[in-house]
C-alpha positions in Angstrom: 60.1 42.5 -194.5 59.1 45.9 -193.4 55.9 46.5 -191.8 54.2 48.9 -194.5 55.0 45.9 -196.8 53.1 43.6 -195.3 49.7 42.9 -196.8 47.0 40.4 -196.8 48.0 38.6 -199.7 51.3 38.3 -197.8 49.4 37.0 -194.7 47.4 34.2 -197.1 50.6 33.2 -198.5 52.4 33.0 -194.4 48.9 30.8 -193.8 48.7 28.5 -196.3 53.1 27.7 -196.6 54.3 27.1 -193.8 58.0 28.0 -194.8 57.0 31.0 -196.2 58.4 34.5 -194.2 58.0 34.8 -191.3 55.5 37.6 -191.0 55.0 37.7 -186.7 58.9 37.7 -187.0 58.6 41.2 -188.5 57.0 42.7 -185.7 59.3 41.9 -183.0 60.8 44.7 -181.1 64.1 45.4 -181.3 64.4 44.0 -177.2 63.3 41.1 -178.6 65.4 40.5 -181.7 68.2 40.7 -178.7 66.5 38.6 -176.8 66.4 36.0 -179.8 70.0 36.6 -180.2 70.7 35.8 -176.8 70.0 32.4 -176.8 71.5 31.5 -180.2 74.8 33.0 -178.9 73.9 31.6 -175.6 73.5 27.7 -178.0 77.0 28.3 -179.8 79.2 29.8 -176.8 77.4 26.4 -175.2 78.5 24.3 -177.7 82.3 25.6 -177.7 82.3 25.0 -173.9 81.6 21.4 -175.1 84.3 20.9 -176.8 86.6 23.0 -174.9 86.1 20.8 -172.2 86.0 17.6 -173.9 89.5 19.0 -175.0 91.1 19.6 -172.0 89.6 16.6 -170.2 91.6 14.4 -173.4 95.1 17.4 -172.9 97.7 14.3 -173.2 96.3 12.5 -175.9 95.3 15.7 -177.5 99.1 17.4 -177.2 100.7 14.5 -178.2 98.8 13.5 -181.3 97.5 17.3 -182.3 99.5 19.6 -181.3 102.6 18.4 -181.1 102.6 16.1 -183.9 103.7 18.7 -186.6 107.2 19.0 -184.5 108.2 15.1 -185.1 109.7 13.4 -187.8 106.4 10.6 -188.3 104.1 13.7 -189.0 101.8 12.7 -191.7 102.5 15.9 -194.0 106.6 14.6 -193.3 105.6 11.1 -194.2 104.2 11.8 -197.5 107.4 14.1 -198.7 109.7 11.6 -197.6 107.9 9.1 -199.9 107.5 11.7 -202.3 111.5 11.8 -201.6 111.9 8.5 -203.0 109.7 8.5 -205.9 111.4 11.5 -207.8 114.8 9.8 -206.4 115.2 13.8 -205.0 116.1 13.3 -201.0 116.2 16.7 -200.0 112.4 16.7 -199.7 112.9 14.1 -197.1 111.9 15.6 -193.3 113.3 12.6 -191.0 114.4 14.9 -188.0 114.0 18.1 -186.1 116.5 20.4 -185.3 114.6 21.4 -182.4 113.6 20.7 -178.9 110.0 22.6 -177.2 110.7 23.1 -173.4 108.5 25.4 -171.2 110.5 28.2 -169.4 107.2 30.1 -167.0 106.2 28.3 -164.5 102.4 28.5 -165.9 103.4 28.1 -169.3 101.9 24.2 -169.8 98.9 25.1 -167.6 98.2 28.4 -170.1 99.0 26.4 -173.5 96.6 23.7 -172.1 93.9 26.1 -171.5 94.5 28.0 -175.0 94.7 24.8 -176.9 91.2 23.6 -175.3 89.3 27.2 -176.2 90.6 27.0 -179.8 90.1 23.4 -180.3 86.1 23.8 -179.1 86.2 27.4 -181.5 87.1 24.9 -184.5 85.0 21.5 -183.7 81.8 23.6 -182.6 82.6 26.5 -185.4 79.9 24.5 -188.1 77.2 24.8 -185.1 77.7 28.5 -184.1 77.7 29.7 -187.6 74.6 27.8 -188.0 72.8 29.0 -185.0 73.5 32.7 -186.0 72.6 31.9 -189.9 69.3 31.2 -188.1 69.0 34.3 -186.4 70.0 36.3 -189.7 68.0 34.7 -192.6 64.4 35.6 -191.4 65.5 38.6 -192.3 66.1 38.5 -195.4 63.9 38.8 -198.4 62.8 35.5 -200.3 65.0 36.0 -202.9 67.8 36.4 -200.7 66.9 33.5 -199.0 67.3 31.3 -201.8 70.2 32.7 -203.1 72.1 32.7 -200.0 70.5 28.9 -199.5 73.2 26.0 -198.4 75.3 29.1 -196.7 76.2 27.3 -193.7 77.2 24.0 -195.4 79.6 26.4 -198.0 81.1 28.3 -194.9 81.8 25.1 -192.9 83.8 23.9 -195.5 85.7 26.0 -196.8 86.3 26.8 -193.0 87.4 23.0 -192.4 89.5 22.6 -195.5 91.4 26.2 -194.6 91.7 24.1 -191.2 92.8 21.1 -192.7 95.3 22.8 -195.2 96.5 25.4 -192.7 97.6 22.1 -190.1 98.7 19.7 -192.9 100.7 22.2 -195.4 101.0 25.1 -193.7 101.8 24.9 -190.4 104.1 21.9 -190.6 106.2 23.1 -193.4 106.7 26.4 -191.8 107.7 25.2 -188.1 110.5 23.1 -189.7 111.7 26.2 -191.9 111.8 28.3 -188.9 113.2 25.4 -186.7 115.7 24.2 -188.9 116.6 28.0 -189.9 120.7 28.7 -187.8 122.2 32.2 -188.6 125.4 30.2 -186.8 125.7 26.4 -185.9 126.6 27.2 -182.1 123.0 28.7 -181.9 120.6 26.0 -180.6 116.9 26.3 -181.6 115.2 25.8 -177.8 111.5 26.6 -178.8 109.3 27.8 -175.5 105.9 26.1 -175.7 103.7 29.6 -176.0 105.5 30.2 -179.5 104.9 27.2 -181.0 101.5 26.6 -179.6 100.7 30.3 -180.8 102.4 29.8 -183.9 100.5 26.5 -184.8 97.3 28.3 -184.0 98.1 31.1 -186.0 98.5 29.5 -189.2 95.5 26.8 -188.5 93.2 29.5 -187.7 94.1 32.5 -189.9 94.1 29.7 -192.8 90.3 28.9 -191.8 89.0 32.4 -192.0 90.8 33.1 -195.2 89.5 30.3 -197.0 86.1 32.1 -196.6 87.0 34.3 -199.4 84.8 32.9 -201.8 81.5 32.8 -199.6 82.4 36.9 -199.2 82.8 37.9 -202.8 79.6 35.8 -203.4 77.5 38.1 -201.3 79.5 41.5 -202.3 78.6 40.1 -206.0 74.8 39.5 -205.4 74.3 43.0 -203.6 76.4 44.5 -206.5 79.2 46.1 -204.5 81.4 43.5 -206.8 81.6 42.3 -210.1 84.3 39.7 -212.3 85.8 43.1 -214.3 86.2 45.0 -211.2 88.3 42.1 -209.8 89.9 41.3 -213.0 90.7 44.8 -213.4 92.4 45.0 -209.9 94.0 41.5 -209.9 97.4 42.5 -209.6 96.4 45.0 -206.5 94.7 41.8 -204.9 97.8 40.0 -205.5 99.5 42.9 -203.0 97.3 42.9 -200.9 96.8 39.1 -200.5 100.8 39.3 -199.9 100.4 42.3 -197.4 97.8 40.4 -195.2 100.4 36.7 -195.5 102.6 38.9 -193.5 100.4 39.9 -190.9 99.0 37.0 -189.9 102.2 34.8 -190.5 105.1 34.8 -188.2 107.9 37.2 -189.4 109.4 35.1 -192.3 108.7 34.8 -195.8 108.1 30.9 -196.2 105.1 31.3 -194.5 103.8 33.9 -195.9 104.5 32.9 -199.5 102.7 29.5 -198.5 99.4 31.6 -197.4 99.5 33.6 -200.3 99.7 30.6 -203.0 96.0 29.1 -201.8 94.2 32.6 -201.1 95.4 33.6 -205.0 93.9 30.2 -206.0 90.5 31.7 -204.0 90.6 35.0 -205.8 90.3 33.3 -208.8 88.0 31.4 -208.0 86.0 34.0 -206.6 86.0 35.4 -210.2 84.6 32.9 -211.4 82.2 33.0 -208.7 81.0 36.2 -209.1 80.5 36.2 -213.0 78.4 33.1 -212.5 76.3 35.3 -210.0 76.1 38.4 -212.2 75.2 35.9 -215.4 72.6 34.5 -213.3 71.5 38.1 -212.4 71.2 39.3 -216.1 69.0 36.0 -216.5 66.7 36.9 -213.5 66.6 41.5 -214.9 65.9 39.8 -219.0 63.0 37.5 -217.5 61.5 40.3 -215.2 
């Protein structure tokens, strides 16, 4: 709240509800609003290291049954299409080998993957944590109303971040490392993948399937400040559609399948996020017809 706003009746109100604003919060400098933000970065970049380390400590057991486990046959995601398979009596969906091998060809190469593999492992695990420690930093700022429309932001954002984790590793990321290593322009070519592609590849799709998944939590906040509303995105649906397919193929690697298989779920969101937003501006004409 700004400071000519502040009056007494404010003040009674800070006094007698202990939730209410924070009015002393207001009058911080700006050295101290950085200073504040220090430490919460300081809490979350703490909080990765964690995890990062617990990571790297666990490499083996984490390569072998994280990692690496979308490149075998006994993958979970392979399991369930195989079984799948034999329900709809349709064997081509069966995935019971890998027409590929993962060798390292730098001398660093394990050493580096096992370092990158640790960093983005603690990013994901401690990812709930930092976004809640900056949340903190961000909502005293905001007006009451804003406050309690934006309440339960960190439990939506962790969600949808985890299930875009979840569906990136066990759709994703699986079914397009055995497109691209099954893929043979001759059958004399043999598919020899290096370790930094497939680790970056894996971490590509995880990660990029994360932050997309936050769609909806974004068009809820363009809809509440009014940048955004259900006809404008009706309206444009079929632009969104291009431009959902234009951003697959950026963060994808440079083939199709994947992008097709990002750009099924985020046009799943957009609706979604229609709906989202006409529930907000519904609850926004209720809110004007009562004022």
């Amino acid at each position: 709240m700004p400071l000519d706003q502040i009056t007494n009746e404010d003040l009674e109100k800070h006094l007698k509800d202990p939730d209410a604003e924070d009015i002393e919060a207001s009058e911080m400098s700006f050295l101290d609003h950085l200073e504040q933000l220090r430490w919460h970065l300081i809490r979350g970049l703490a909080a990765v290291v964690v995890f990062m380390v617990i990571a790297f400590i666990n490499g083996p057991w984490v390569f072998h049954h994280i990692i690496l486990a979308p490149a075998r046959p006994d993958f979970w995601t392979y399991k369930q299409m195989c079984a799948a398979a034999d329900w709809l009596n349709s064997p081509a969906l069966c995935i019971d080998s890998m027409n590929f091998i993962i060798q390292n060809r730098t001398l660093s190469g394990q050493f580096m993957m096992h370092i990158t593999a640790s960093v983005m492992i603690g990013l994901v695990c401690a990812f709930p944590y930092v976004f809640w420690e900056l949340w903190r930093f961000i909502r005293p700022g905001l007006y009451k109303k804003e406050q309690k429309a934006a309440r339960g932001a960190s439990v939506y954002v962790s969600f949808l971040f985890l299930l875009g984790v979840f569906f990136g590793y066990y759709i994703v990321a699986p079914l397009s490392i055995n497109f691209l290593s099954s893929y043979q322009i001759d059958p004399s070519i043999q598919n020899e993948i290096d370790i930094t592609s497939y680790v970056s590849t894996l971490l590509t799709l995880v990660l990029a399937c994360a932050f997309l998944f936050q769609l909806p939590i974004v068009v809820f906040f363009l809809a509440r400040v009014g940048l955004i509303s259900p006809k404008f995105m009706r309206t444009y649906r079929r632009h969104a559609i291009v431009i959902i397919l234009v951003i697959s193929a950026i963060i994808t690697p440079p083939d199709v399948f994947s992008q097709v298989l990002i750009s099924i779920p985020l046009s799943l969101l957009y609706e979604l996020s229609i709906g989202i937003a006409a529930r907000v501006e519904k609850k926004y004409f209720k809110e004007a017809a009562k004022a």
